[in-house]
MARZA-166773 format. One line per 4 residues: number of its first residue (from 0); their letters; for each residue x, y, z of C-alpha. Coordinates in steps of 0.2 Angstrom, whole numbers, plus 5000, padded with zeros to 4 digits. Example, Ala and Ser with C-alpha at 12.3 -4.5 7.8 and 13.67 -1.06 7.14 Angstrom:
BEGIN
0 = as = 5062,4978,5039; 5068,4995,5036
//
This chain:
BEGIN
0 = xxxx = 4590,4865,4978; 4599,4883,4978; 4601,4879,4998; 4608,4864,4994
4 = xxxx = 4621,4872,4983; 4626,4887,4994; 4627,4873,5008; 4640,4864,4996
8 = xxxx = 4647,4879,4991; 4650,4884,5009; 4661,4867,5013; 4671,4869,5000
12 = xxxx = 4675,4887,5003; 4679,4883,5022; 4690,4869,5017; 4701,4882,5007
16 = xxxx = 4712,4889,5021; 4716,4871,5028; 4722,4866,5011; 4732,4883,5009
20 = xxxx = 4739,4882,5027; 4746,4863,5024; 4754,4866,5008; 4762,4884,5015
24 = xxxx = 4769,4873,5029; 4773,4857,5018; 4782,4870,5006; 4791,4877,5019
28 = xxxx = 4797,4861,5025; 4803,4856,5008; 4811,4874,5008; 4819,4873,5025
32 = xxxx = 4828,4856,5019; 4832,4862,5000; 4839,4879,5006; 4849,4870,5021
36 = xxxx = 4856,4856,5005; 4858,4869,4992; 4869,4882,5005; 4879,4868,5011
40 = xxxx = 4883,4861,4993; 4888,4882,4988; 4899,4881,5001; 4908,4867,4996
44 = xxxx = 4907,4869,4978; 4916,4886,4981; 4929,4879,4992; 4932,4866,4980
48 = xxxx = 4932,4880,4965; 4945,4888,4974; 4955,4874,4980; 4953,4869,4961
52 = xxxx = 4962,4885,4955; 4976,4883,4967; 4980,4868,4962; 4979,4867,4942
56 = xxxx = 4989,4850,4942; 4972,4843,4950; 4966,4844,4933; 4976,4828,4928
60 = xxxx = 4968,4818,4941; 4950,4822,4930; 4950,4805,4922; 4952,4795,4937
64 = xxxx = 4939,4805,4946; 4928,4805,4932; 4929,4786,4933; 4927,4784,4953
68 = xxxx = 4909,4795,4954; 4903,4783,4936; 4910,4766,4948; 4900,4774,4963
72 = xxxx = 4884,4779,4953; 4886,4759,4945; 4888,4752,4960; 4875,4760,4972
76 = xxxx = 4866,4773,4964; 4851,4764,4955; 4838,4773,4948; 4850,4791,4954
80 = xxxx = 4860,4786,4937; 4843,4796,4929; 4848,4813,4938; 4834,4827,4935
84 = xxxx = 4824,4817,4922; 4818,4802,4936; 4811,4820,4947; 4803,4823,4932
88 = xxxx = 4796,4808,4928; 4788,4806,4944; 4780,4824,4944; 4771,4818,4926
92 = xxxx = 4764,4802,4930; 4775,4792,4941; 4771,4783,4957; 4791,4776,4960
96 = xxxx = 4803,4781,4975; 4815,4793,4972; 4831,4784,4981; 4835,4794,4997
100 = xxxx = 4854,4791,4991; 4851,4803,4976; 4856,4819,4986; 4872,4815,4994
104 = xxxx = 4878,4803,4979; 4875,4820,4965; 4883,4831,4980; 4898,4821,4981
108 = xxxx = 4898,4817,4960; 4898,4836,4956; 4912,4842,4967; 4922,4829,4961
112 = xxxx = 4918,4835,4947; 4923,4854,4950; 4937,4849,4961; 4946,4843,4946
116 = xxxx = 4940,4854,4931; 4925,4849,4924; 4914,4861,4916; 4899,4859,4924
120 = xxxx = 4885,4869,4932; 4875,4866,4950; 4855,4868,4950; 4856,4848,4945
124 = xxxx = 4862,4845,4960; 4851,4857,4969; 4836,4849,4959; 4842,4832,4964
128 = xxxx = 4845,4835,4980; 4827,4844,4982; 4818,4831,4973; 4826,4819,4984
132 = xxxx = 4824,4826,5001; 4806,4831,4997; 4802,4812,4992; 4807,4807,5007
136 = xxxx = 4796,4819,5017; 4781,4812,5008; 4782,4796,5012; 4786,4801,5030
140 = xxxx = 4771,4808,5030; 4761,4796,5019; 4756,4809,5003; 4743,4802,4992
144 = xxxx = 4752,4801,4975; 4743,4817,4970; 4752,4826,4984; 4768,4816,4980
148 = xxxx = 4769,4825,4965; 4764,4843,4970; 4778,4840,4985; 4789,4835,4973
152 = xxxx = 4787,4850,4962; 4790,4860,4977; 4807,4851,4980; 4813,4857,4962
156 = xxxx = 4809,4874,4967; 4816,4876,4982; 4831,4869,4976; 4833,4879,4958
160 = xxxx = 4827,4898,4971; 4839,4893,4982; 4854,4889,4972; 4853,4905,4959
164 = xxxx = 4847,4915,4974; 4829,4918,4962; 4814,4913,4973; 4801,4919,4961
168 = xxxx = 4807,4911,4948; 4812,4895,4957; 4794,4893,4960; 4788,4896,4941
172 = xxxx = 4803,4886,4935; 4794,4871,4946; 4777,4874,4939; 4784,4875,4922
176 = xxxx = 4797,4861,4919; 4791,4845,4918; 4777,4849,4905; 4783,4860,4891
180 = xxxx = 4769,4873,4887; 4757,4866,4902; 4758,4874,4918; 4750,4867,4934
184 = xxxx = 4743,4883,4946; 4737,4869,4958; 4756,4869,4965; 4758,4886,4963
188 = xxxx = 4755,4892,4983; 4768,4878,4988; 4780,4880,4975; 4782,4898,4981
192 = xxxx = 4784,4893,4998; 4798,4881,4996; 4807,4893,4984; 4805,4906,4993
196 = xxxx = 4808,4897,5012; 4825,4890,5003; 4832,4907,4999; 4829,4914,5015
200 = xxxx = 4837,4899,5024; 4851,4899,5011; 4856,4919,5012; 4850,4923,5031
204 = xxxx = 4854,4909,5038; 4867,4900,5031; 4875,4918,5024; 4877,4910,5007
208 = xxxx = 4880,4927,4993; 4875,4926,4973; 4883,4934,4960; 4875,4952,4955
212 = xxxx = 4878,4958,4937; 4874,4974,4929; 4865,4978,4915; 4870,4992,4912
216 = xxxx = 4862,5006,4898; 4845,4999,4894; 4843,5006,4875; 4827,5015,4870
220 = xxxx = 4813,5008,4863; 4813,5009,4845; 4810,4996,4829; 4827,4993,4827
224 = xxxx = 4831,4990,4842; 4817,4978,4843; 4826,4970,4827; 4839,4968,4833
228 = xxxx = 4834,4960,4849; 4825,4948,4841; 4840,4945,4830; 4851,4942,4843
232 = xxxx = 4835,4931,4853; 4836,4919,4836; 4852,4916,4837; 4850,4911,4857
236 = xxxx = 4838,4899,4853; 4848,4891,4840; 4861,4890,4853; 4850,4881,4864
240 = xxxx = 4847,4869,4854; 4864,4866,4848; 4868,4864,4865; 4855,4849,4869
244 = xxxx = 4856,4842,4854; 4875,4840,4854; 4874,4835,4874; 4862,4821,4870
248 = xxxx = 4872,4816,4854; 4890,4814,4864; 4878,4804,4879; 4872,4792,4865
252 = xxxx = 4890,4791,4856; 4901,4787,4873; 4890,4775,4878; 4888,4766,4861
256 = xxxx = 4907,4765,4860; 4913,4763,4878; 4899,4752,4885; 4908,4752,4903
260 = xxxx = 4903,4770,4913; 4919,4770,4922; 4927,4769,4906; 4917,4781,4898
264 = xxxx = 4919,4794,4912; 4939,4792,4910; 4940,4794,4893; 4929,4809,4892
268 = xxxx = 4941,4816,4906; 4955,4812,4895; 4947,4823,4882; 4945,4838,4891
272 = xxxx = 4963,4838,4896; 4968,4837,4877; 4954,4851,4874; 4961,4861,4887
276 = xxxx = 4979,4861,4878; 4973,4863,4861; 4964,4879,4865; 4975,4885,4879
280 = xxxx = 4965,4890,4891; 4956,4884,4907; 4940,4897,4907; 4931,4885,4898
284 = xxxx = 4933,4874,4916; 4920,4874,4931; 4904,4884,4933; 4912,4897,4922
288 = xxxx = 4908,4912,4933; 4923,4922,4927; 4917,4921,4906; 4900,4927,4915
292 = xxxx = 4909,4941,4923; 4919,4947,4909; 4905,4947,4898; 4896,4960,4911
296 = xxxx = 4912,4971,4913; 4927,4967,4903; 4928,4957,4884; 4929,4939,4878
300 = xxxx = 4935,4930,4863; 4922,4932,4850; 4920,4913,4851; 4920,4909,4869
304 = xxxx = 4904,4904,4869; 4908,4891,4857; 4922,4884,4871; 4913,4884,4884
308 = xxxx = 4898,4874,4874; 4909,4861,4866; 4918,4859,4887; 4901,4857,4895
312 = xxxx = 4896,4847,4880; 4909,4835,4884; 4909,4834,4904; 4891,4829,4903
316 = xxxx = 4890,4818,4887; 4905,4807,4896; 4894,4805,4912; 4900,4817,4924
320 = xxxx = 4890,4823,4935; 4884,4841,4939; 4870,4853,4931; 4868,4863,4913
324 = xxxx = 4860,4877,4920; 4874,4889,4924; 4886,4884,4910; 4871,4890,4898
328 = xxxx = 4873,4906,4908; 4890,4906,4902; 4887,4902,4885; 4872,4914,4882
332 = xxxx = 4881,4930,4891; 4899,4929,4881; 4888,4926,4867; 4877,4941,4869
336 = xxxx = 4891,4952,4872; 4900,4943,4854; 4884,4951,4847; 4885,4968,4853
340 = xxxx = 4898,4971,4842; 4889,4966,4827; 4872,4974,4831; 4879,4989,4840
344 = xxxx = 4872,4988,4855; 4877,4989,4873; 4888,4973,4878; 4880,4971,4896
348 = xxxx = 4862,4974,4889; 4866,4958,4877; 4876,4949,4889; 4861,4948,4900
352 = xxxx = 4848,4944,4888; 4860,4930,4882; 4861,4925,4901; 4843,4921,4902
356 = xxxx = 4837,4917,4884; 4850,4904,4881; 4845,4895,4897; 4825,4896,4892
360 = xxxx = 4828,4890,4876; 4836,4872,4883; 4825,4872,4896; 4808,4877,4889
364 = xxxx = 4803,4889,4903; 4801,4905,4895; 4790,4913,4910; 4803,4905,4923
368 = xxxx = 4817,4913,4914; 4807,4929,4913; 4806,4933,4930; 4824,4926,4931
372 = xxxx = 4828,4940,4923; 4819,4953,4933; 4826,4946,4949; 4845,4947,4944
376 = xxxx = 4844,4963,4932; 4830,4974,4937; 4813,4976,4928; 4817,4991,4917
380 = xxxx = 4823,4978,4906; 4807,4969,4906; 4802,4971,4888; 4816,4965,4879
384 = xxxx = 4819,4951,4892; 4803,4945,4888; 4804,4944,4870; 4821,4936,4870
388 = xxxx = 4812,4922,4880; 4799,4921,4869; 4809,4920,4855; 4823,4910,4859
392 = xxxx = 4808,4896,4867; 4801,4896,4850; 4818,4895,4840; 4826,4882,4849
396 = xxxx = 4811,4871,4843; 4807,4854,4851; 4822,4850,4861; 4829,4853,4878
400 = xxxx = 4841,4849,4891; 4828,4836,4901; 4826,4821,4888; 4809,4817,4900
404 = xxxx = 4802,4834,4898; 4785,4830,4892; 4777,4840,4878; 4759,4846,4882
408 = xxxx = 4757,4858,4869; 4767,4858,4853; 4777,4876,4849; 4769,4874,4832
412 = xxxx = 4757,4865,4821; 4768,4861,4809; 4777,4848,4821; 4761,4836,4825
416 = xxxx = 4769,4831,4839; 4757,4823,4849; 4755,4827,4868; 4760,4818,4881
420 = xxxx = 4777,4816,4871; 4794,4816,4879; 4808,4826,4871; 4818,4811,4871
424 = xxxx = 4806,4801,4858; 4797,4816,4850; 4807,4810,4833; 4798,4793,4833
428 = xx = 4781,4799,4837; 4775,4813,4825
//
C-alpha cells in the first residue's frame, strides 16, 4: 500500500511542470494579445484625448455619438451589450461564447466616447477586449470549460496590468474580481504571466508610458495618524458606494424612461452638455487625468470629487461606453486631497490613498488594490495603504461597479447574504 502511494504521489508530482509550462505559455499568449490590444487602444484614446481638447466644439456632437455606438451595440453587438459582467459571468459558472466582436465594438464605443467628452475610464475596454481575445484562443485550442475559465481570468489580467501599467496587481485583480471574498490560487501562475507578459509588450514594445504620481511625505506612524486614516478610508468607501449605487440607479432610470438605447445614449449626451455649462468647467470630461494630477501637485475645488462622480455617473448610466476604473481614481485622489485639509495631513499622502481606496471599495478587490498601490507609490506607504483598502472594502458594504460580481463570502454576518449571490439581486435574496 505505502508503494502504491509514493507511486501515485510520484505521477502527480511529474505532472506538475507540464501543467506549469502550459499555463506560463497559454498566459503568455493571452498577454501578448492583451498587451498588443491594450497599447493600441492607449494610443488612440490619447490621440483622440488630445484631438478632443483641441477641438472643444466636438463636445456638441456627444449626443449624436452617444446615439451611433447605442445603434451599433443594438444592431450587432449581442451579448457585447453586458460589457465586463458577461467576462464575469463566464469565469463563475458559464459555459457561453464571448462574441469575438466584443473587442473592436468596446474599442471603437469608448473613443467615441472620449473623442467627444465623455467622462469615462478605460480598463473596461481593456477587460473586454482581454476577455474577448482570450475566448477566442480557447476555443482555437479546444480548453475544457475548466480551462476556459482559468484563460479567461488571465485575459482580465492581462488587460487591467497592462492598461494601468500594474502587472502585479493585474494578476490579483483577475484572481479577485469575479467572487467577492473568494480568491481562486488555481489561476494564480497564469494570471501572473498574462499580466505581466501584457506590460512588457505594452511598454517595451509598443513604447506605451503610464502616469507616475508622487506621494510625497509619508507621515509617522502614530494613533492619530491612524485615526485619521481610517477616517478618511470610511469616507472612501462611502464614496464607492455612492458611486455604484447612483451608476446602477441612472442605468435603471434611463432605461425605464427612454426604452429606445439610441435615445437613451442622446439624451444622456444632452445632459452632460447642460452639466458642463451649469458648473462651467470641462475637468469633469474624459479620463480625468488632469484632477489626478492637481490633486498630486497643485489644488482642486473642495467638491471636485463630487463633479467628476455625478459626470461619470451620467456617461455611464445613459449607456456610453468606456470603463469606471480611472474615473474612481479621479474621484478618490481630489477627494483625499479635499481631506487633507480637514485632517491636516499631507495632500499627496491623501490623494493617493483616495486613488486606490476609492477604486477597491467599487470594486471589491482590496488585495488587488493593495499592491496597486505599491506598484504606483512605493511600498513605504504600505501600512496605511493597506488599511484604507481594508477599510473602505468593508464601508462600501455589498455593492460594486460589476452588478455579476458574485458574493462568496458576505463582509459581515449581519447581512445574511447568502453565497453565490450576485451584487445585482443581493436585495432580493437575504
Amino acid at each position: 500500500m505505502k508503494k502504491m502511494n509514493w507511486v501515485y504521489e510520484a505521477k502527480i508530482m511529474a505532472a506538475y511542470p507540464g501543467s506549469f509550462l502550459k499555463w506560463v505559455i497559454l498566459g503568455s499568449m493571452v498577454g501578448l494579445l492583451t498587451g498588443s490590444a491594450s497599447a493600441i487602444f492607449l494610443i488612440s484614446l490619447d490621440a483622440v484625448t488630445q484631438w478632443q481638447n483641441a477641438q472643444p466644439w466636438m463636445l456638441w456632437l456627444l449626443p449624436i455619438g452617444g446615439a451611433l455606438v447605442s445603434y451599433v451595440y443594438m444592431k450587432w453587438g449581442k451579448r457585447s451589450i453586458q460589457g465586463n459582467n458577461l467576462i464575469l459571468e463566464q469565469i463563475q459558472s458559464g459555459d457561453e461564447r464571448i462574441p469575438l466582436r466584443m473587442a473592436p465594438l468596446v474599442l471603437f464605443g469608448t473613443l467615441a466616447t472620449h473623442l467627444l467628452g465623455g467622462s469615462a475610464g478605460r480598463e473596461g475596454t481593456a477587460v473586454q477586449m482581454g476577455g474577448s481575445l482570450a475566448d477566442g484562443i480557447s476555443r482555437i485550442i479546444k480548453l475544457d470549460t475548466v480551462d476556459r475559465r482559468i484563460l479567461l481570468m488571465c485575459g482580465v489580467s492581462g488587460g487591467f496590468g497592462s492598461v494601468f501599467g500594474t502587472p502585479l496587481a493585474g494578476a490579483m485583480f483577475g484572481l479577485e474580481v469575479a467572487v467577492l471574498g473568494l480568491i481562486s490560487y488555481r489561476a494564480l501562475v497564469p494570471c501572473f504571466a498574462a499580466s505581466f507578459v501584457g506590460h512588457l509588450v505594452a511598454t517595451e514594445l509598443w513604447g506605451v508610458q503610464h502616469h507616475i504620481y508622487d506621494i510625497g511625505q509619508i507621515p509617522v506612524l502614530s494613533g492619530i495618524v491612524l485615526l485619521k486614516v481610517m477616517i478618511a478610508s470610511i469616507l472612501f468607501g462611502l464614496t464607492s458606494f455612492m458611486f455604484s449605487e447612483l451608476t446602477h440607479f441612472l442605468k435603471r432610470a434611463f432605461t425605464r424612461v427612454f426604452a429606445n438605447p439610441v435615445l437613451k445614449s442622446a439624451v444622456g449626451g444632452c445632459l452632460i452638455i447642460v452639466m458642463v455649462y451649469l458648473t462651467g468647467t470641462r475637468e469633469y470630461l474624459g479620463l480625468g487625468l488632469p484632477l489626478i494630477s492637481n490633486s498630486f501637485d497643485q489644488d482642486v475645488a473642495p467638491f471636485a470629487f463630487l463633479g467628476k462622480l455625478l459626470f461619470t455617473s451620467v456617461t455611464l448610466g445613459s449607456g456610453f461606453q468606456g470603463g469606471e476604473v480611472t474615473p474612481l481614481f479621479a474621484i478618490g485622489a481630489s477627494l483625499g486631497h479635499t481631506l487633507s485639509g480637514w485632517l491636516h495631513l499631507n495632500a499627496p499622502f491623501l490623494a493617493a490613498l483616495g486613488f486606490i481606496a476609492v477604486f477597491c471599495g467599487a470594486a471589491n478587490t482590496p488585495i488587488a488594490c493593495f499592491i496597486m498601490g505599491i506598484e504606483l507609490f512605493g511600498s513605504e506607504g504600505a501600512l496605511y495603504l493597506f488599511l484604507a483598502c481594508l477599510v473602505s472594502y468593508v464601508f462600501s458594504g455589498h455593492s460594486g461597479i460589476y452588478s455579476s460580481q458574485q458574493i462568496g463570502v458576505s463582509k459581515s454576518r449581519l447581512s445574511n447574504i447568502a453565497p453565490g449571490t450576485r451584487l445585482v439581486n443581493r436585495k432580493n435574496k437575504k
